[in-house]
C-alpha positions as CSV (number, residue, x, y, z in Angstrom):
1,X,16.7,4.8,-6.8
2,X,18.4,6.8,-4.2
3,X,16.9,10.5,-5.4
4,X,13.8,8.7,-5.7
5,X,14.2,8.1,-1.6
6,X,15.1,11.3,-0.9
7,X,11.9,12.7,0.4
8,X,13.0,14.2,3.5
9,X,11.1,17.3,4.1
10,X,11.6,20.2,7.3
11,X,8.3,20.8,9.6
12,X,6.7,23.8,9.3
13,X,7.5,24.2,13.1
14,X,9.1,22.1,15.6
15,X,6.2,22.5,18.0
16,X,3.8,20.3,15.5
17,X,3.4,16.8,15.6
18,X,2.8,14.5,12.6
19,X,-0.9,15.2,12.7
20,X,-0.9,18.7,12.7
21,X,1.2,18.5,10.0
22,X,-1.3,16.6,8.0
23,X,-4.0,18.4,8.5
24,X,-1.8,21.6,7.5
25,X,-1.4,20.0,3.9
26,X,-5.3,18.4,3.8
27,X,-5.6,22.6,4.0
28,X,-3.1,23.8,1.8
29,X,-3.9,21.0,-0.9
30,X,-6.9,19.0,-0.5
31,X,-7.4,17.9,-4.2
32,X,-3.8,17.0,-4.3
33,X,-2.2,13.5,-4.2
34,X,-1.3,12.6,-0.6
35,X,-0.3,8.6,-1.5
36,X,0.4,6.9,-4.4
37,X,1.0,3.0,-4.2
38,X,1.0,1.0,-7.7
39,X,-2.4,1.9,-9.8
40,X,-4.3,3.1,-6.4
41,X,-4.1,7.0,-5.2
42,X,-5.8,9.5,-2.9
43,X,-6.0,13.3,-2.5
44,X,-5.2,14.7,1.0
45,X,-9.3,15.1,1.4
46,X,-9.8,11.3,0.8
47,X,-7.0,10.0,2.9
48,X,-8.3,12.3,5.6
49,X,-12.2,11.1,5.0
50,X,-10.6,7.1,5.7
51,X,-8.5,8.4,8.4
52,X,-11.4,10.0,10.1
53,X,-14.0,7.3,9.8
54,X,-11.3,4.2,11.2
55,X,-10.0,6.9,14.3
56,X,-13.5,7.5,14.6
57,X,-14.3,3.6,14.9
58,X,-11.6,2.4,16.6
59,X,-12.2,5.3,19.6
60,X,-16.0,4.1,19.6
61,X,-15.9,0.4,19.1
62,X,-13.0,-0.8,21.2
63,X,-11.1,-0.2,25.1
64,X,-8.7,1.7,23.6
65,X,-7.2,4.6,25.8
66,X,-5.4,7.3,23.9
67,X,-1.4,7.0,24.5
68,X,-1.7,3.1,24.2
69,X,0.6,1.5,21.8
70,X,-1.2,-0.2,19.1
71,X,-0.2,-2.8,16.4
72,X,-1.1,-3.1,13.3
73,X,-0.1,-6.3,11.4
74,X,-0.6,-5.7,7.6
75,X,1.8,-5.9,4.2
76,X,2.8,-2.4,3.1
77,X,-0.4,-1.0,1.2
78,X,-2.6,2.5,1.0
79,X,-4.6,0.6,3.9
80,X,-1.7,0.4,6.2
81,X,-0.9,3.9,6.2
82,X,-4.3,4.3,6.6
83,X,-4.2,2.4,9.8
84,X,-1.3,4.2,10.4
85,X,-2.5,7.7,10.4
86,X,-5.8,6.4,12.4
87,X,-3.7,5.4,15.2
88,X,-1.9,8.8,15.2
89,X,-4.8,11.0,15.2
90,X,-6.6,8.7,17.9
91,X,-3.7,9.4,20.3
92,X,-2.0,5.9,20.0
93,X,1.5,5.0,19.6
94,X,1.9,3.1,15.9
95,X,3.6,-0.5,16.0
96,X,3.6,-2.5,12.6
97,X,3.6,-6.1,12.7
98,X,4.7,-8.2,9.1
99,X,2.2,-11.0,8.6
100,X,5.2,-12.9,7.2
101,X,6.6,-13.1,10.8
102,X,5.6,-16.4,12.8
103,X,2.8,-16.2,15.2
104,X,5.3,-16.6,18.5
105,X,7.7,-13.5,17.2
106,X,4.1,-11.4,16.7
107,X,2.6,-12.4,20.1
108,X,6.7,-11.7,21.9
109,X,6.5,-8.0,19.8
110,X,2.5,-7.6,21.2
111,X,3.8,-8.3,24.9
112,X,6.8,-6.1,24.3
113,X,5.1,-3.3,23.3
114,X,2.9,-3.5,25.8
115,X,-0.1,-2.7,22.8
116,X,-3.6,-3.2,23.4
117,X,-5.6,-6.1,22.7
118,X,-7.6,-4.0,19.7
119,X,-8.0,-4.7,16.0
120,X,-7.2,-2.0,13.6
């Protein structure tokens, strides 16, 4: 279990962020597996396509501002990194949320955080 863990990998250069970094391996391997979770899968093109469209809808459809911390509240899936990435490449600050917390520890961790009122 613990070599299957041991993904750590170096940056191409310490003066790129997690998104350039991404879009440096959608180019260098687009029809490659990005994520695998149970039976579902997608290349570094797809993820990027779903990325795209959510940052794209999130900027256009809500009052976020770029640098805001946003939550997302979702069960580990494809979807959450997903939202995860969108958040990223929109600007924002990523905060997950477990749906199996109670409502008052989610609404202390959304005040805390200082996030946005947004959906994602």
């Amino acid at each position: 279990m613990a070599s299957m863990n041991n993904t750590q990998t170096l940056f191409s250069s310490s003066n790129h962020c997690i998104k350039q970094e991404f879009i440096q391996q959608v180019n260098k391997q687009s029809q490659k597996i990005a994520i695998e979770l149970d039976e579902q899968s997608l290349t570094y093109n797809e993820l990027l396509y779903y990325v795209q469209c959510l940052s794209l809808q999130f900027l256009t459809n809500s009052n976020y501002i770029p640098g805001n911390v946003v939550c997302q509240c979702i069960d580990g899936s494809i979807s959450m990194f997903i939202g995860m990435l969108s958040i990223i490449m929109a600007g924002g600050s990523y905060c997950l949320l477990s749906p199996r917390d109670h409502e008052h520890r989610l609404q202390s961790l959304i005040v805390q955080t200082q996030s946005s009122n947004d959906a994602l």
